[in-house]
N, CA, C and O of each residue as an XYZ file, in Angstrom:
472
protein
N    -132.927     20.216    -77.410
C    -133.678     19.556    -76.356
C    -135.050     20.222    -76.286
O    -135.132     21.445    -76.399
N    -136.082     19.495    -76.113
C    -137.368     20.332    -76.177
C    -137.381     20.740    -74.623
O    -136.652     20.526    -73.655
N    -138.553     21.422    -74.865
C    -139.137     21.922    -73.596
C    -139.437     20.683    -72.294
O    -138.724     20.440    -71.321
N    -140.452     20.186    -72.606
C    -140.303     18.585    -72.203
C    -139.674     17.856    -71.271
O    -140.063     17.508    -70.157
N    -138.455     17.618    -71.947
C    -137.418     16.935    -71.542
C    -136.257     18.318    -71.059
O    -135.292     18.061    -70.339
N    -136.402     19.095    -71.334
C    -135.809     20.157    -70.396
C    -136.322     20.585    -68.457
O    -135.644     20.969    -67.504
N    -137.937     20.237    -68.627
C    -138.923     20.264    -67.550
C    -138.614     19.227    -66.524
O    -138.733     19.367    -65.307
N    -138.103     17.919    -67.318
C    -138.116     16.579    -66.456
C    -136.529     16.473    -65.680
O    -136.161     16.008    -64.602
N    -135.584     17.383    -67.200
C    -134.358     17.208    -66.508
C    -134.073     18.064    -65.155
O    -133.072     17.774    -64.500
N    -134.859     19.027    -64.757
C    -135.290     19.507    -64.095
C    -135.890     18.929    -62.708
O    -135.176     18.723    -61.727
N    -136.966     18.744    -62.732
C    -137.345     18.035    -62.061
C    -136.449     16.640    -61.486
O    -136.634     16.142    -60.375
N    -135.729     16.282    -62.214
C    -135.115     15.166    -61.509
C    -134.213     15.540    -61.635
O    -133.425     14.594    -61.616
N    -133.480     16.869    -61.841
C    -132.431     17.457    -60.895
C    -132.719     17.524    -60.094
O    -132.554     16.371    -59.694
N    -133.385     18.401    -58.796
C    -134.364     18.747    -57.845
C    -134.143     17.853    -57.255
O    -133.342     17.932    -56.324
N    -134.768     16.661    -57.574
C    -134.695     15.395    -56.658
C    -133.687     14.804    -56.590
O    -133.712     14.065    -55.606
N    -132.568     14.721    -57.267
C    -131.258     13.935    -56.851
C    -130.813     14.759    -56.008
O    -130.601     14.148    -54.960
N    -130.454     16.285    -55.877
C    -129.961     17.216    -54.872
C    -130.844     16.832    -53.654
O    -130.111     16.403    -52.763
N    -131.988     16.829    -53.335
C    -132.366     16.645    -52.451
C    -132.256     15.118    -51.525
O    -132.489     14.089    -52.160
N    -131.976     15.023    -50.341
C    -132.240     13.812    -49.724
C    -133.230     13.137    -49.473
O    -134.389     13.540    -49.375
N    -132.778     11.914    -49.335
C    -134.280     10.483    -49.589
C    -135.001     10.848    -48.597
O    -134.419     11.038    -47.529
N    -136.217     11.013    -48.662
C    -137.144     10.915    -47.417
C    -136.749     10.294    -46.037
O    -135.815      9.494    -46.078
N    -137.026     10.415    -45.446
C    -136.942      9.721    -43.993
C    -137.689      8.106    -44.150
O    -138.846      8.001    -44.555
N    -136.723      6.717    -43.711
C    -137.447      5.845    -43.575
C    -138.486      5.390    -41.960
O    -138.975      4.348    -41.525
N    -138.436      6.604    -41.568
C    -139.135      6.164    -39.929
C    -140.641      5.584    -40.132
O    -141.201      4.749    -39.422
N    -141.095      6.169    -41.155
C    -143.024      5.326    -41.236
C    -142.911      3.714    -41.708
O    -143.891      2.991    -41.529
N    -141.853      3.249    -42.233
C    -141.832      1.626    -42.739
C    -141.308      1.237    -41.945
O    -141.296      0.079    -42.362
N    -140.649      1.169    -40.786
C    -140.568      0.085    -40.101
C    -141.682     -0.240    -39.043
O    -141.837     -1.352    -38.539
N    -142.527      1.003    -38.739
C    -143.828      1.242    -37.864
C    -144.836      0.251    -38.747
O    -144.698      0.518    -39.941
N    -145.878     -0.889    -38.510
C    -146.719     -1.358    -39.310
C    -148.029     -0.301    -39.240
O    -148.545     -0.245    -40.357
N    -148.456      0.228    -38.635
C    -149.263      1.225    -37.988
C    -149.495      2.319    -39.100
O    -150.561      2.614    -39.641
N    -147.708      3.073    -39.400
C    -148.163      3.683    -40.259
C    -148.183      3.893    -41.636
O    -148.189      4.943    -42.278
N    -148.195      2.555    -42.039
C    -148.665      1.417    -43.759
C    -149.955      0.920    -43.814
O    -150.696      1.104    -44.779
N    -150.285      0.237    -42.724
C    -151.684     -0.099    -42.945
C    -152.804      0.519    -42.030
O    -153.944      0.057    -41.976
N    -152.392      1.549    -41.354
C    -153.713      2.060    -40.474
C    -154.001      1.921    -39.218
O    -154.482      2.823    -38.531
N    -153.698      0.643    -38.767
C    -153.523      0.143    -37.331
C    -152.058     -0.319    -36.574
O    -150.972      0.160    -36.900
N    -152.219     -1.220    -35.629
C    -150.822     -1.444    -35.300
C    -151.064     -3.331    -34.981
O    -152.118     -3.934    -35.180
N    -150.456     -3.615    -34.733
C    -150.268     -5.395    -34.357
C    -151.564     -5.773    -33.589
O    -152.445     -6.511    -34.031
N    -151.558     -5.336    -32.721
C    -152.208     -5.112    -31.719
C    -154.103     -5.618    -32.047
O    -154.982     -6.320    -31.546
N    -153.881     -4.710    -33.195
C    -155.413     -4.566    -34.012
C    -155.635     -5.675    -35.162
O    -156.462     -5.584    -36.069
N    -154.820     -6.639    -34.969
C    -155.109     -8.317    -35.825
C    -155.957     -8.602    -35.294
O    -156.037     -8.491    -34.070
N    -157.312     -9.287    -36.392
C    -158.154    -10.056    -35.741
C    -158.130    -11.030    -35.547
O    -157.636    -11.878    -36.290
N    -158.748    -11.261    -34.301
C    -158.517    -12.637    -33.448
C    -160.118    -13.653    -33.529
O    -161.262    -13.215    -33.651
N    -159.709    -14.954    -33.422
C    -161.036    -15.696    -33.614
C    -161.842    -15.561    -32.312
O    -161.124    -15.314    -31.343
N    -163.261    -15.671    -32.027
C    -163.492    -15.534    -30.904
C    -164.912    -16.586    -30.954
O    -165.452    -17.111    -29.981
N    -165.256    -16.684    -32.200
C    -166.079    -17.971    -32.072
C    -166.204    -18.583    -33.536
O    -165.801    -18.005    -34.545
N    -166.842    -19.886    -33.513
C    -166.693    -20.801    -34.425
C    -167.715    -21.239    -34.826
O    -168.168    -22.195    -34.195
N    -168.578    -20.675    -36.155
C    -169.911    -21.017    -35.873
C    -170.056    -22.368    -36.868
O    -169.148    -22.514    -37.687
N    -171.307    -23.519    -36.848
C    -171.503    -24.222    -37.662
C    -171.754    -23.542    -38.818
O    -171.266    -24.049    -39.827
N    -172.312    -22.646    -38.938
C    -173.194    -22.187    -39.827
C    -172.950    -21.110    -40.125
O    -172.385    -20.411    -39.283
N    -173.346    -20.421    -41.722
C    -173.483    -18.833    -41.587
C    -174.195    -18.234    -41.166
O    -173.915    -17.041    -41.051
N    -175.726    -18.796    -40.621
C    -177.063    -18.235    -40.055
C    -176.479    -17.950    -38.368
O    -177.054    -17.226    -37.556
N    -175.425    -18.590    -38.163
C    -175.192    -18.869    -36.574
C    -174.277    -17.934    -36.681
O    -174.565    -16.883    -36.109
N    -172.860    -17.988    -37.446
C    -172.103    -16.748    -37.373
C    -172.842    -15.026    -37.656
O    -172.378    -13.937    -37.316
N    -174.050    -15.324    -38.351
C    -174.364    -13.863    -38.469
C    -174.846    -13.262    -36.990
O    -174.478    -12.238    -36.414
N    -175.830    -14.307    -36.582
C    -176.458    -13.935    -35.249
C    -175.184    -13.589    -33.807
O    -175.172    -12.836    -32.834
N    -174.502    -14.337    -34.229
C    -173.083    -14.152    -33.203
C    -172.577    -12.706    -33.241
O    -172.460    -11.952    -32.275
N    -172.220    -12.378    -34.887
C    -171.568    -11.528    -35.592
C    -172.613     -9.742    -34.833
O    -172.213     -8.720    -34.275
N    -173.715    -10.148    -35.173
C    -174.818     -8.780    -34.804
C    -174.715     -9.112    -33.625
O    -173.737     -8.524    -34.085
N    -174.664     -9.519    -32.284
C    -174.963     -9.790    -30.375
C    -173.501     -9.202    -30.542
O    -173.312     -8.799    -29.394
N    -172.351     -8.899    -31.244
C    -171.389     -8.311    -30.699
C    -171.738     -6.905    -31.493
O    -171.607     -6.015    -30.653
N    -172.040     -6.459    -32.478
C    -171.849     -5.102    -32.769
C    -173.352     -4.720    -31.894
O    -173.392     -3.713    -31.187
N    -173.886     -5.129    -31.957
C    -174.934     -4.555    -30.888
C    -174.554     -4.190    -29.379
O    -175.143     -3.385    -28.657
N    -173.252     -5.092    -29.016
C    -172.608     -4.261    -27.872
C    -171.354     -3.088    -27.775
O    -170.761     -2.766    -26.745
N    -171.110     -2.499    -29.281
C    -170.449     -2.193    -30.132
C    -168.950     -2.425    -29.844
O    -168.047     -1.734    -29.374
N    -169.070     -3.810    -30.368
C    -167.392     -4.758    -31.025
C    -167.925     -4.680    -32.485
O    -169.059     -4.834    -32.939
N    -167.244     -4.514    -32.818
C    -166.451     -4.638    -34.916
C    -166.534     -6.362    -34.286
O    -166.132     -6.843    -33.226
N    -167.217     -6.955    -35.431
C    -166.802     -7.943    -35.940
C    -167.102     -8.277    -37.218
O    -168.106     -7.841    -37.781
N    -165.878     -9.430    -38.019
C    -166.524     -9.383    -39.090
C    -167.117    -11.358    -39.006
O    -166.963    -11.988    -37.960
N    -167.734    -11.999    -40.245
C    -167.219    -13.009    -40.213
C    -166.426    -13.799    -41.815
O    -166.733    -13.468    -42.960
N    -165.521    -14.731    -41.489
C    -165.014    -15.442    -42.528
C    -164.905    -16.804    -42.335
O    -164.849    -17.627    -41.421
N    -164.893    -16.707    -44.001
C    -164.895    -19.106    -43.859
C    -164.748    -18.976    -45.309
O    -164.907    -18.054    -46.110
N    -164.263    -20.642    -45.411
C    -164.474    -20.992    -46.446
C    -165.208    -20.899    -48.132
O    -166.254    -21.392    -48.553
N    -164.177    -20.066    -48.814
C    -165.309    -19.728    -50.075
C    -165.987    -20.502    -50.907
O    -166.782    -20.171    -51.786
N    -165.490    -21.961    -50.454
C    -166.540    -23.326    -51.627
C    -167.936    -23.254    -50.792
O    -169.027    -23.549    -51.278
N    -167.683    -22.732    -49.205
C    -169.477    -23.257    -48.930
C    -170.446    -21.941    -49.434
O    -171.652    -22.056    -49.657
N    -169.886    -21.017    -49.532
C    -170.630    -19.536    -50.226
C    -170.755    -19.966    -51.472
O    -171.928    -19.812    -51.810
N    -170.100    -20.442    -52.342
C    -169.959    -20.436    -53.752
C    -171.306    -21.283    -54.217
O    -172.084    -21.033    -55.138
N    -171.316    -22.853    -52.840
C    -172.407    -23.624    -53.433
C    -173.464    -23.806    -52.495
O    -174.393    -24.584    -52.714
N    -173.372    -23.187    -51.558
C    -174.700    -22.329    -50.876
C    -173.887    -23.883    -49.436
O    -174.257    -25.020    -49.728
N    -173.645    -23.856    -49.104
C    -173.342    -25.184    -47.816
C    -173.934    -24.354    -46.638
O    -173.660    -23.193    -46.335
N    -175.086    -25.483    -45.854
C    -175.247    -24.901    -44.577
C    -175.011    -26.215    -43.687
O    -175.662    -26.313    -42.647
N    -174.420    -26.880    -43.922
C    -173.976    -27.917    -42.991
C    -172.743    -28.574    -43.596
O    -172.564    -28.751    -44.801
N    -171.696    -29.005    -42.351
C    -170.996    -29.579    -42.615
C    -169.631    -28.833    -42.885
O    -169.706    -27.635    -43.162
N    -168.490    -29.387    -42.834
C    -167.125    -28.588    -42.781
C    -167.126    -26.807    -43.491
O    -167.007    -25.748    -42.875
N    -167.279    -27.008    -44.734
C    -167.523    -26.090    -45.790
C    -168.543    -25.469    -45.235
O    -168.927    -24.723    -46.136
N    -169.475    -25.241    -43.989
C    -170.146    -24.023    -43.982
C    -169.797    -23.541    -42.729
O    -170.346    -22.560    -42.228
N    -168.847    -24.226    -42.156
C    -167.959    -23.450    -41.046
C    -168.097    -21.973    -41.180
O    -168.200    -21.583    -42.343
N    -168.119    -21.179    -40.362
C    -167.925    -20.033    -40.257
C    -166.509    -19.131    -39.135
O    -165.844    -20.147    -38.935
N    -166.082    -18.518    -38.719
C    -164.964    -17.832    -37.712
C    -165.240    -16.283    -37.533
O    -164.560    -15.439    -38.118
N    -166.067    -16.036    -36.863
C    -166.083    -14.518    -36.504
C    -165.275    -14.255    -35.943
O    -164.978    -15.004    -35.012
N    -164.216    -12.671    -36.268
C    -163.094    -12.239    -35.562
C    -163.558    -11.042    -35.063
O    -164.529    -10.438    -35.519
N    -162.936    -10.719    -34.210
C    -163.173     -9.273    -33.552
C    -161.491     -8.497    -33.495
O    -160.708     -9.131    -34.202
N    -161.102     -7.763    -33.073
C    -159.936     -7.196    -33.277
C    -159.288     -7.501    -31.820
O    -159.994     -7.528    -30.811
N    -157.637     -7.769    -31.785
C    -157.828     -7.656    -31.028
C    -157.882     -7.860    -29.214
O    -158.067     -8.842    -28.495
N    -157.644     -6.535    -28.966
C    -157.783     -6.081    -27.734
C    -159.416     -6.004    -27.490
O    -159.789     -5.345    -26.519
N    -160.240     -6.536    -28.183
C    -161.780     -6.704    -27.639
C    -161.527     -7.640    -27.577
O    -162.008     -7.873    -26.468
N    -160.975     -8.807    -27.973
C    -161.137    -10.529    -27.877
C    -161.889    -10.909    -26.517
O    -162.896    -11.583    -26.300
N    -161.189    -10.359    -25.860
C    -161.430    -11.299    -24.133
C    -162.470    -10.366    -23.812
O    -163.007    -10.701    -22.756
N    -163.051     -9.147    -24.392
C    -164.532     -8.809    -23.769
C    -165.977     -9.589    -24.614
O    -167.156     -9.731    -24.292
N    -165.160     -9.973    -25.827
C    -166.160    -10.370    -26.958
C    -165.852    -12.135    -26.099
O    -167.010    -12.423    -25.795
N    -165.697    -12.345    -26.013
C    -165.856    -14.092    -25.452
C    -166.548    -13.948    -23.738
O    -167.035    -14.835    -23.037
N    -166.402    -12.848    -23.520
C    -166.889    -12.994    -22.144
C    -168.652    -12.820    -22.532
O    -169.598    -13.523    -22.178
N    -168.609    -11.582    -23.401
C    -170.153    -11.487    -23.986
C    -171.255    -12.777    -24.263
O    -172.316    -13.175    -23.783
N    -170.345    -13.149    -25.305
C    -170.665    -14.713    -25.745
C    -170.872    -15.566    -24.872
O    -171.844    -16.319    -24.932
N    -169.864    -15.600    -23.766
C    -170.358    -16.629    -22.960
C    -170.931    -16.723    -21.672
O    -170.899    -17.558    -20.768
N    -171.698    -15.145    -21.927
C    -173.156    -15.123    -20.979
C    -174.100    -15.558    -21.249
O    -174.311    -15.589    -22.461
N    -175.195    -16.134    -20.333
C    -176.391    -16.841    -21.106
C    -177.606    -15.233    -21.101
O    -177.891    -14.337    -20.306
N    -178.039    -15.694    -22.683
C    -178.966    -15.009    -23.208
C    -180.238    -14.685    -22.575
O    -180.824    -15.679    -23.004
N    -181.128    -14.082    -21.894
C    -182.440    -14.003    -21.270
C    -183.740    -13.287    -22.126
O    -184.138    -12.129    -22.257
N    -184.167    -14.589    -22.619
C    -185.422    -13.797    -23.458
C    -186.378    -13.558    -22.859
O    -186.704    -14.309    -21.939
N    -187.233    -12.299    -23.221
C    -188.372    -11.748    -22.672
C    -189.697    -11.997    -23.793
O    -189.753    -11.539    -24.934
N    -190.563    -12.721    -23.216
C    -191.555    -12.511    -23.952
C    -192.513    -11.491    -24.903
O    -192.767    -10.618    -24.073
N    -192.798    -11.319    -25.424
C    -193.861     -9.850    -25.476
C    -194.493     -9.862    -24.223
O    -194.744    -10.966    -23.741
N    -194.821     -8.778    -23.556
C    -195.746     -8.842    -22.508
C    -195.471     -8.964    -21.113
O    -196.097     -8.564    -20.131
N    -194.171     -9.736    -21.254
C    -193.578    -10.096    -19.624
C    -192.583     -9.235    -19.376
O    -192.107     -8.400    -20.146
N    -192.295     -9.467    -18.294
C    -191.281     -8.434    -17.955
C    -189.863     -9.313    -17.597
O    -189.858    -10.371    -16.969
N    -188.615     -8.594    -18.170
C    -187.532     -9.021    -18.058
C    -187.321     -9.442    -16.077
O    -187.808     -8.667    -15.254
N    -186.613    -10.630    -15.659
C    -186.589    -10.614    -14.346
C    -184.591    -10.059    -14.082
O    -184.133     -9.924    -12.948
């Protein structure tokens, strides 16, 4: 028997004597992928557009919510800015959902250069 295969028979002696790991981390989703249920992203708006989902997408990390956005890969592929295929769905995670829709559905107050916010 070489050395080798003397090393391995070894080694997986070792491990048959010993017992299987503990299965307590696989039934937890939390600790396989990083988060827990909880942290699925949820839709929170629906944009026509990708120019509209981006601007959506930045007014929430600017209030710092994670969002990302996703859609359809035929309207990326052939550039679509109108129409089904350039749909967009920004998600946020989530236990922000209901602060990220409340955000959204405050009205915006622009300030001029020069003027002052009222």
């Amino acid at each position: 028997m070489s050395i080798v295969a003397q090393g391995l028979q070894r080694l997986w002696g070792k491990r048959s004597e010993k017992e299987p790991p503990a299965e307590a981390g696989r039934s937890n989703p939390a600790a396989t992928t990083g988060g827990s249920v909880t942290q699925e992203p949820e839709v929170v708006w629906q944009a026509a557009n990708p120019m509209e989902a981006q601007i959506v997408k930045g007014r929430l990390q600017s209030a710092g919510i994670p969002a990302i956005v996703q859609g359809e890969a035929m309207g990326r592929i052939y550039g679509f800015v109108y129409g089904g295929l350039a749909e967009r769905d920004v998600l946020v995670p989530a236990p922000l959902a209901e602060t990220a829709r409340d955000l959204l559905s405050e009205e915006v107050q622009w300030a001029l250069d020069g003027e002052e916010e009222e």
